[in-house]
C-alpha positions as CSV (number, residue, x, y, z in Angstrom):
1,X,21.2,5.7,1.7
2,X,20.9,2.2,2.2
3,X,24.6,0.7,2.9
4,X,25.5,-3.2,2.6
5,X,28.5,-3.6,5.1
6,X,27.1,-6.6,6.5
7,X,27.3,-10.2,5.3
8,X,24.6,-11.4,2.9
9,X,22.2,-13.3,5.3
10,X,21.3,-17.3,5.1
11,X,18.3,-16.9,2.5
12,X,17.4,-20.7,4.0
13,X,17.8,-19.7,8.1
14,X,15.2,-18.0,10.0
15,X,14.6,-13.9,9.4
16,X,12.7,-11.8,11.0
17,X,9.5,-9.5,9.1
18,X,8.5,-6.8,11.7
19,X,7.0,-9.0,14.8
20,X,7.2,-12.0,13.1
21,X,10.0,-14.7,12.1
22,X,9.6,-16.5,9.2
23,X,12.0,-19.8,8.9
24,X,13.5,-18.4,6.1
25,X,13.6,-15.9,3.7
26,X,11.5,-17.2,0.4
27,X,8.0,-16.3,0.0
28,X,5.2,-17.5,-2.2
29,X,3.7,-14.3,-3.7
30,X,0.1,-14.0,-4.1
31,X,-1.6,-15.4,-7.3
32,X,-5.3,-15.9,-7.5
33,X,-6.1,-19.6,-6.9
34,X,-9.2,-19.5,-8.6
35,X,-11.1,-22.4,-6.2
36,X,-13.2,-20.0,-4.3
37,X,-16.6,-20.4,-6.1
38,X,-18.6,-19.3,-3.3
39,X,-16.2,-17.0,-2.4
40,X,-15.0,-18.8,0.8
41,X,-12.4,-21.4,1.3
42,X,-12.4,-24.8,0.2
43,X,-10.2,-28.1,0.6
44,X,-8.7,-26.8,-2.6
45,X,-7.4,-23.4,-1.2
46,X,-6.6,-25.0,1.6
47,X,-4.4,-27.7,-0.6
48,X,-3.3,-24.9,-2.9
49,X,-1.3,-23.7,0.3
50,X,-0.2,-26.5,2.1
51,X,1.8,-27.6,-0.6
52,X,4.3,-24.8,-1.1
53,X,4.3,-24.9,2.9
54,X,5.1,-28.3,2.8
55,X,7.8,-27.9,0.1
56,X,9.5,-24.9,2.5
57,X,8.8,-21.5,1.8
58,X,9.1,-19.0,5.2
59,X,5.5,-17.8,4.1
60,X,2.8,-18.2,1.7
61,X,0.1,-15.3,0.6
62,X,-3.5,-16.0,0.0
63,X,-4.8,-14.4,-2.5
64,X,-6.8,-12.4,-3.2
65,X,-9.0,-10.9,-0.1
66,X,-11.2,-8.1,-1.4
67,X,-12.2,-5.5,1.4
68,X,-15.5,-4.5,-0.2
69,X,-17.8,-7.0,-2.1
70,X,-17.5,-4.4,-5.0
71,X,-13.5,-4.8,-4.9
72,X,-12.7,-8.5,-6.1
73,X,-11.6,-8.6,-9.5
74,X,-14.9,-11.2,-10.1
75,X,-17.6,-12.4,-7.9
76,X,-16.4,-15.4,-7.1
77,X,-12.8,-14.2,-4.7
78,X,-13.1,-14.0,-1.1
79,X,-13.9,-11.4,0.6
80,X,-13.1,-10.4,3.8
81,X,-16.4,-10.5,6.5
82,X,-17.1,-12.7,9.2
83,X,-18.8,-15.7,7.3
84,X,-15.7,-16.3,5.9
85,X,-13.7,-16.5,9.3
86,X,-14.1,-20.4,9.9
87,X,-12.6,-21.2,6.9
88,X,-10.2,-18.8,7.1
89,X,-9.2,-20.1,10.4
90,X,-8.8,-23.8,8.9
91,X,-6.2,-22.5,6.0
92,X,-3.7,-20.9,8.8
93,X,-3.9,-23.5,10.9
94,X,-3.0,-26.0,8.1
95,X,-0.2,-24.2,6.7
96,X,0.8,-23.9,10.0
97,X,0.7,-27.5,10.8
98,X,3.2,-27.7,7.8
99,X,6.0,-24.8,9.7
100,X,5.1,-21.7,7.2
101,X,3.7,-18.1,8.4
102,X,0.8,-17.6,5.9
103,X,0.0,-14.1,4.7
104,X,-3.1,-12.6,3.7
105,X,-3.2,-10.1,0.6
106,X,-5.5,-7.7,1.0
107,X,-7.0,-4.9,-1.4
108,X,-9.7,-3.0,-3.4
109,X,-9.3,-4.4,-7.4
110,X,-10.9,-0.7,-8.2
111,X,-11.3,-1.0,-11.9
112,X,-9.7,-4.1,-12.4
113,X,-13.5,-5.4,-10.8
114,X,-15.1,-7.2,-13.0
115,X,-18.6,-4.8,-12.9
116,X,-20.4,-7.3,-14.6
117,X,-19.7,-10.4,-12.6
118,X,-19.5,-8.3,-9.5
119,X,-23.0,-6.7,-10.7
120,X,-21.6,-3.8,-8.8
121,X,-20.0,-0.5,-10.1
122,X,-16.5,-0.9,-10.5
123,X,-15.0,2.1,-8.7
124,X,-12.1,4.0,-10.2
125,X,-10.2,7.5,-9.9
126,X,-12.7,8.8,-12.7
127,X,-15.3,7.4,-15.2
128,X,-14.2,5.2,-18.3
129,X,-15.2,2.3,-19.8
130,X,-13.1,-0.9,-18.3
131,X,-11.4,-3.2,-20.6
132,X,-12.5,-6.0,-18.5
133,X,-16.1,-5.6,-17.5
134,X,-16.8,-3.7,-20.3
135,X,-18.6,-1.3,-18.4
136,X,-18.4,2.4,-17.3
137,X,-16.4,2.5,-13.8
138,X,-17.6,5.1,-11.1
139,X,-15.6,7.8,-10.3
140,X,-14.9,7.3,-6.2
141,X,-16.4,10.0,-4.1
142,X,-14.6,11.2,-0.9
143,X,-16.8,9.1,0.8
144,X,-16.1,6.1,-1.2
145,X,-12.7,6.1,-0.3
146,X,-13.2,6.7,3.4
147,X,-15.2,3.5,3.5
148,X,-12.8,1.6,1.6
149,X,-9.7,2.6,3.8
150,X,-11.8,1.7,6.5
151,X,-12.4,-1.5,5.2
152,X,-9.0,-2.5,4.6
153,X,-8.6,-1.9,8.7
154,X,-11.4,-3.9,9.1
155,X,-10.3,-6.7,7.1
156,X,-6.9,-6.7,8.8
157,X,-8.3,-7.3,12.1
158,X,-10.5,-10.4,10.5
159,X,-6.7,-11.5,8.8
160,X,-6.1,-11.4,12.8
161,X,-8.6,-13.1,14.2
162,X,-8.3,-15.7,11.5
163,X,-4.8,-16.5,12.6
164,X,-2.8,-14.7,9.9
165,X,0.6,-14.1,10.7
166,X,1.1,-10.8,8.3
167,X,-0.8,-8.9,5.6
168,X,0.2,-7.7,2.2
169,X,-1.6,-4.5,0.7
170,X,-2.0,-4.6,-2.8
171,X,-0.8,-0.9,-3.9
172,X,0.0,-2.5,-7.9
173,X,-1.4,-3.5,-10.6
174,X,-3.5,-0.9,-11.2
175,X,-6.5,-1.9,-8.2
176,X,-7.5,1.2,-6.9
177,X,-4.8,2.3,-5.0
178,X,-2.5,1.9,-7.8
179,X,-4.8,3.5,-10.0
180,X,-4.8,6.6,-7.9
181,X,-0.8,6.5,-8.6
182,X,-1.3,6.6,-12.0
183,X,-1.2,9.8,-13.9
184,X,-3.3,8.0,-16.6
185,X,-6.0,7.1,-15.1
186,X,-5.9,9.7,-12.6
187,X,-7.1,12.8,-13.7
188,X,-9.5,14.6,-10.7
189,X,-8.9,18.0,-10.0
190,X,-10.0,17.8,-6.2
191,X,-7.5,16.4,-2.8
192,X,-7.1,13.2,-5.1
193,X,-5.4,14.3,-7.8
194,X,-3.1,16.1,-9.7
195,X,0.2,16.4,-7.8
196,X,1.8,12.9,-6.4
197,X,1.1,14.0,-2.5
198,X,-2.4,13.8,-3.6
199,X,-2.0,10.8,-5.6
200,X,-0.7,9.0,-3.2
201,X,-3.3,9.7,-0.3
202,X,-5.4,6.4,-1.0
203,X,-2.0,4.1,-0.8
204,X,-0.6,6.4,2.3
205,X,-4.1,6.4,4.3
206,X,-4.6,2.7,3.6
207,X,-1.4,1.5,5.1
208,X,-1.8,4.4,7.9
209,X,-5.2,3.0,8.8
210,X,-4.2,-0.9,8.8
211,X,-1.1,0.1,11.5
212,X,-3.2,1.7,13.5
213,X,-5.5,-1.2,13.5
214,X,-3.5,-3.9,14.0
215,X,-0.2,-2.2,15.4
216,X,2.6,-4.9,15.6
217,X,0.2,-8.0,16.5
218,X,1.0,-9.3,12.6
219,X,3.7,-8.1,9.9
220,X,2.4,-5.5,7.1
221,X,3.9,-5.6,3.8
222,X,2.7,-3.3,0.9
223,X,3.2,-4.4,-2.8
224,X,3.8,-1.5,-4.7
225,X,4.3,-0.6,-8.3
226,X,7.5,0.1,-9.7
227,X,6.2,1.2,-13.4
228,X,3.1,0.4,-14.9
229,X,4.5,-0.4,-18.1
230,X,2.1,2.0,-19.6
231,X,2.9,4.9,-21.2
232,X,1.9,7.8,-19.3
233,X,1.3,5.7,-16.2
234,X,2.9,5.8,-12.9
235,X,6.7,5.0,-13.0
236,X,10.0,4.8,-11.3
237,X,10.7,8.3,-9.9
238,X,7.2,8.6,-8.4
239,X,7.0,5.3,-7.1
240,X,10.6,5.3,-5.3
241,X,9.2,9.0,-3.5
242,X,6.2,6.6,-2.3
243,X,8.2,3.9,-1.1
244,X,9.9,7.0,0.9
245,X,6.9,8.1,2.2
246,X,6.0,4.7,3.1
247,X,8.9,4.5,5.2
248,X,8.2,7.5,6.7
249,X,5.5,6.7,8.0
250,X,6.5,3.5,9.8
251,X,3.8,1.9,8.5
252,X,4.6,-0.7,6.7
253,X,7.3,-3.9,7.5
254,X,8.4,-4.2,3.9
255,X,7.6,-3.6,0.3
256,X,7.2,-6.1,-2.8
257,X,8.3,-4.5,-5.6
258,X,6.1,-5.0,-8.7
259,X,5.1,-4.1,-12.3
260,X,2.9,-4.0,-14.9
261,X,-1.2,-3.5,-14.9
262,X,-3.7,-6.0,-14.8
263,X,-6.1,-3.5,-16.5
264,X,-4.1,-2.4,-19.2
265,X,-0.8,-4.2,-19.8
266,X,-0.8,-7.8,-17.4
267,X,1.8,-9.6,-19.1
268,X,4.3,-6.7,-18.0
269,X,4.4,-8.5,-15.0
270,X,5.2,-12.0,-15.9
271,X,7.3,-11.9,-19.0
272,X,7.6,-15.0,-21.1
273,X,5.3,-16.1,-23.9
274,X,1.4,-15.1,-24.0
275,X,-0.3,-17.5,-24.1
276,X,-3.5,-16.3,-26.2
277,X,-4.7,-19.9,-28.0
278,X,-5.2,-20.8,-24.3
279,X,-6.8,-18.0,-23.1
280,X,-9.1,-18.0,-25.7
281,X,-10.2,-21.1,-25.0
282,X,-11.6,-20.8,-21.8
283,X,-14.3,-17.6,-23.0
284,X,-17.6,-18.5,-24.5
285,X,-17.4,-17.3,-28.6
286,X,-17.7,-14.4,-29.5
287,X,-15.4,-13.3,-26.7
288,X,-13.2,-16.2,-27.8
289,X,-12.8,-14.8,-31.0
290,X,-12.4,-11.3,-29.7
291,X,-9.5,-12.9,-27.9
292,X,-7.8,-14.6,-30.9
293,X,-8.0,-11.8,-32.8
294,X,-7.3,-8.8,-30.5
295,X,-5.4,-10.4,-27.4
296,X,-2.4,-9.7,-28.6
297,X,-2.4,-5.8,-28.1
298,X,-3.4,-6.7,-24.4
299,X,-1.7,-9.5,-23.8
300,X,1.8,-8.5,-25.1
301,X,5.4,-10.9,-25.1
302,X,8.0,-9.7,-23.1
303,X,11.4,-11.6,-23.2
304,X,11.7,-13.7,-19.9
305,X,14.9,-13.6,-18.3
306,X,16.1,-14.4,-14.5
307,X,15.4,-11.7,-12.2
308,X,14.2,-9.2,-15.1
309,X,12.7,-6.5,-12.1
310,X,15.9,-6.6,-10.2
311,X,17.7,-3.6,-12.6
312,X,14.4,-1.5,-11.3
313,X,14.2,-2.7,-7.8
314,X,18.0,-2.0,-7.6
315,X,17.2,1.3,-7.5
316,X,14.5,0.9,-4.7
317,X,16.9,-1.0,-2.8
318,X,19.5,2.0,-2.8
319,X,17.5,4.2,-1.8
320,X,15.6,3.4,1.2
321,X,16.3,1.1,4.6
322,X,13.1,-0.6,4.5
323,X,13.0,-4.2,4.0
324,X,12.4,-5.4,0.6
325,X,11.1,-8.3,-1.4
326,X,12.6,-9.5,-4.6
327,X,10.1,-10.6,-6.7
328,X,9.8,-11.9,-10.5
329,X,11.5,-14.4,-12.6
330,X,13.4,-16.0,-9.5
331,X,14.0,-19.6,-10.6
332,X,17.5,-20.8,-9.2
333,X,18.9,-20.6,-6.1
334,X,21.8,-18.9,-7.0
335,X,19.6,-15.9,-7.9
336,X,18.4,-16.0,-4.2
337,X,21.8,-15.9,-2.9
338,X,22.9,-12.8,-5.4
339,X,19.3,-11.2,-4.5
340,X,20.7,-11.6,-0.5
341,X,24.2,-10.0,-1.6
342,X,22.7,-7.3,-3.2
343,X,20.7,-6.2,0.2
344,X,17.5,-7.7,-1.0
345,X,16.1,-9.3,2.8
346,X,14.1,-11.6,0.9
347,X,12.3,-12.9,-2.0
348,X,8.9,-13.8,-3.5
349,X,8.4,-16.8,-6.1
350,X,5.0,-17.5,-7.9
351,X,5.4,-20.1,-11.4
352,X,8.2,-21.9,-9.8
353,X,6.3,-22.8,-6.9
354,X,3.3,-24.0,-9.4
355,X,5.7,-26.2,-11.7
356,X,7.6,-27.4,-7.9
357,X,5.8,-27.0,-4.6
358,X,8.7,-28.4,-3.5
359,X,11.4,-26.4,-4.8
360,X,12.4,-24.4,-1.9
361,X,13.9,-27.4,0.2
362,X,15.3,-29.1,-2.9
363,X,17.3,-25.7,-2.8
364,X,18.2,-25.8,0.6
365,X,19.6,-28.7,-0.3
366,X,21.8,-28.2,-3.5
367,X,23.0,-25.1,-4.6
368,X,22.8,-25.5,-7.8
369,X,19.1,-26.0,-7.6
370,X,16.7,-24.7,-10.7
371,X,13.5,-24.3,-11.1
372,X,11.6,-26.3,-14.3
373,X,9.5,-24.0,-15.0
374,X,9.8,-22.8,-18.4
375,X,7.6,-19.5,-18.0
376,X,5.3,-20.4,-20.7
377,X,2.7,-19.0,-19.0
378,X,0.1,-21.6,-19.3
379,X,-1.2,-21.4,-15.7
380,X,-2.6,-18.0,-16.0
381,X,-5.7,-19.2,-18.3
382,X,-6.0,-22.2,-15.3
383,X,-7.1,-19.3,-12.5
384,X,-10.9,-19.6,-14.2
385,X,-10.6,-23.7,-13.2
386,X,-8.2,-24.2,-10.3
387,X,-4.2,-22.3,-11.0
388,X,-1.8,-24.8,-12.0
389,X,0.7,-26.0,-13.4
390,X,-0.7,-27.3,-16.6
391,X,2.2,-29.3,-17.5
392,X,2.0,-31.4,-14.0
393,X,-1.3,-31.0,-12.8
394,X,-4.9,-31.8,-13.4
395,X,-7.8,-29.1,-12.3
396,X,-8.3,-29.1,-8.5
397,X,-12.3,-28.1,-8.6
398,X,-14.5,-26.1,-10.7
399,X,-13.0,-22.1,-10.8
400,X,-13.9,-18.5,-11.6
401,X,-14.9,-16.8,-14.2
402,X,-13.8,-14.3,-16.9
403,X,-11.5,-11.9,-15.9
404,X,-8.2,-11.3,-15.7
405,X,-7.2,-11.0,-11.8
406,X,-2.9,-11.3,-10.7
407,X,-2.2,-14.3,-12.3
408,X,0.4,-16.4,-11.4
């Protein structure tokens, strides 16, 4: 059992993450920028990131570095290969100029591809028709997933050589290794499936291969579902005996905690309004109309409220010693500080950072510090043009297109 006999740290003074020490203890999650048309960085990306590094945080995330051209959510993300080292190499060194560690997410989006845009099979524990490419996924062969966990070793060593300070493996959201997880959309009968041991041997072999790639030259962090919000899909119990395994293994620095599924159920995740009318808007009819009239079973209100995945990760934290990251619906500083009490060793923003780059040394500063982000949610239709705060901030440069990676 995890005990909390010391003092609650500093959330604003420097912390250590495995082999690296971040200047303090708030981190920008990963959301996808959507300024990567050619699937490389730009000035945009690059701006994206030095602004929340300017404005304080201890470590920003790129996202979202696919290991496999088949595993971006849309053809139009980076992924991870040498042609996009230089560029790479120009984002770290920024943010670096600025005092931040930068973090790259890496991952497969499995069936949360885009097949269509991707004009590659979108792989998945079994065959059914996607929601988002509207296509029939492919049932990963043994093979398949070799070459993908090998891939995610390989990209970690380019996050090296680019000048990353730390990795995050995407293990949510229902990308492949979360899907593997997920008793719903899991249903093989072979090592893969069935019980969670085999459920979990994507996620476990993953993180297994990226230590032994990299070993302690850069922080690992995994970010891990904590339910689905689906019914039938991967949820508490299960998840906390991965996060155990996880730790078991040493393989990992710390976890993010996470929800929801960007296949079936994204707004899980977010809480706050839905914002369909602006959705909508940025598909070509009749997919606008299809969005209008049916978004509302995918895109579901939740009722925001401060720290709504702390109950859940609560549970995580008393359980296991591993390091974990706080994330969603943190807005004010004094719901870092109660995160810190509670054992949390550090926490993950997203929105706020969008509506504030700054916000992280205007808390340093005043304790009584808020965010003015009013979690409407209007930046997640921005990914396909440049994510942003629509209520302070114009497009940054032509975007992606349609479909529905981690917004912000």
């Amino acid at each position: 059992m995890h005990t909390h006999d010391r003092l609650a740290p500093d959330p604003f003074a420097p912390a250590s993450l495995g082999p690296l020490t971040l200047r303090n203890r708030i981190i920008k999650s990963a959301t996808f920028e959507g300024v990567t048309p050619q699937g490389l960085v730009t000035d945009a990306l690059i701006a994206y990131h030095r602004r929340p590094a300017a404005g304080g945080v201890g470590m920003t995330t790129l996202a979202y570095c696919a290991v496999a051209p088949e595993g971006r959510t849309e053809r139009r993300q980076i992924w991870m290969r040498r042609e996009a080292l230089p560029g790479l190499r120009r984002l770290t060194d920024a943010v670096h100029d600025e005092g931040a560690a930068v973090s790259a997410q890496l991952g497969h989006a499995g069936p949360v591809a885009d097949a269509r845009s991707n004009r590659l099979p979108a792989l998945a524990p079994c065959r059914f028709l996607s929601p988002l490419g509207m296509r029939m996924t492919k049932a990963a062969t043994p093979v398949d997933i070799d070459r993908v966990t090998r891939a995610h070793a390989t990209a970690a060593r380019l996050a090296v050589e680019s000048g990353f300070d730390a990795v995050e493996l995407h293990f949510g959201h229902n990308y492949l290794a979360s899907s593997f997880l997920s008793r719903r959309l899991n249903r093989r009968d072979d090592a893969y499936g069935g019980s969670l041991a085999n459920r979990a041997k994507v996620a476990l072999g993953i993180a297994r291969a990226v230590r032994d790639e990299v070993g302690d030259r850069i922080a690992i962090t995994a970010k891990l579902n904590m339910d689905d919000g689906v019914p039938g899909g991967f949820w508490l119990d299960e998840s906390l005996q991965v996060a155990r395994w996880l730790q078991g293994d040493g393989t990992v620095d710390a976890l993010e905690l996470t929800a929801g599924s960007s296949l079936l159920n994204p707004m899980y995740l977010f809480r706050g309004d839905a914002p369909l009318a602006e959705f909508a808007a940025v598909f070509p009819q009749p997919m606008r109309l299809g969005v209008r009239l049916a978004g509302g079973r995918f895109l579901r209100a939740y009722s925001y409220e401060e720290a709504f995945l702390l109950p859940c990760a609560r549970q995580f934290r008393a359980e296991l010693s591993l390091p974990l990251i706080l994330l969603g619906g943190i807005s004010r500083r004094e719901t870092v500080t109660r995160a810190m009490a509670e054992g949390f060793e550090y926490v993950a923003m997203a929105r706020a950072l969008l509506r504030e780059p700054d916000l992280v040394n205007r808390m340093a500063e005043d304790a009584g510090a808020r965010s003015l982000c009013i979690h409407c949610n209007k930046c997640m239709p921005t990914i396909y043009s440049g994510t942003r705060c629509p209520l302070v901030t114009a497009p940054l440069t032509a975007g992606a297109d349609t479909a529905v990676p981690d917004a912000p």
